[in-house]
Phi, psi and omega in degrees: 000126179254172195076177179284016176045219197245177168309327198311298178318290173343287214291308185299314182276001192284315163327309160093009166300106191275113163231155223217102147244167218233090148300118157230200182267108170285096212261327179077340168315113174013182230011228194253145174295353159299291167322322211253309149337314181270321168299292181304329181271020168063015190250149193264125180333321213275353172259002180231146198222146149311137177263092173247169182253132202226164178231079212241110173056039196079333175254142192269095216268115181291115163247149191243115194257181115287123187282013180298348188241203165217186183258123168286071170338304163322320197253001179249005168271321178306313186289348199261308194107008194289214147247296200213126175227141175244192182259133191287154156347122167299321178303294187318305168319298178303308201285331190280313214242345162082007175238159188262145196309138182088021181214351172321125192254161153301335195233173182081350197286168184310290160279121215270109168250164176292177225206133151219144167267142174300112157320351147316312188309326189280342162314290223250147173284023130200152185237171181254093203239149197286150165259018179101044148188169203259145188095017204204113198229166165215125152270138173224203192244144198279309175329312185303300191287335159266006157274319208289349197241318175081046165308141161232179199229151187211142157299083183282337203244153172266122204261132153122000000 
């Protein structure tokens, strides 16, 4: 990677972390930028996974999806100890995490927030995460991203 890379890169290599990145063309054309990530890269939606921000009781809680699915708002407040969670201010999200929305990473954000990973995730022996720009993925290991995120992993995400 040339130049000083994103906040993401940084965090990973500093972190001593083997990660893989993965550049295509982000076109941004409908649907999700998750989705438009796993077609260029040839990757099956249930591996590449999305960062959203969430609002669960006042504090703002990262859940990490597949982007084959969505976030079970309920269940990432329950992994939390919450109650009730809504999906945060995109701005508010951008303003917390230091990326612009469809380029959000789990790691690098400004503000260190807690973090659940879809429990999905511990299938595979590496998954696909934005690296803090849209066109841009890090493949890691999952085990990796949850020492690197101080994550716990919960079934978060939803089919349909």
């Amino acid at each position: 990677m040339s130049g000083k890379g994103t906040p993401a890169t940084v965090a990973a290599q500093r972190a001593k972390a083997a990660f893989t990145l993965h550049p295509y063309t982000a076109t941004g054309n409908g649907g999700s930028y998750g989705e438009e990530a796993a077609d260029a890269l040839g990757v099956a939606h249930e591996r590449v996974f999305k960062t959203l921000v969430a609002d669960v009781e006042g504090t703002l809680t990262v859940g990490v999806v597949p982007v084959a699915t969505s976030l079970d708002l309920k269940a990432l407040a329950a992994a939390v100890g919450g109650k009730r969670a809504t999906m945060a201010d995109p701005r508010a999200a951008e303003r917390a995490t230091g990326y612009v929305v469809g380029g959000i990473s789990p790691l690098g954000q400004r503000k260190r927030l807690r973090t659940v990973i879809d429990s999905s995730a511990t299938s595979h022996p590496t998954i696909f995460v934005s690296a803090g720009r849209r066109g841009l993925q890090m493949e890691l290991a999952p085990e990796e991203l949850v020492r690197l995120t101080g994550a716990v992993t919960a079934p978060i995400g939803a089919r349909g």
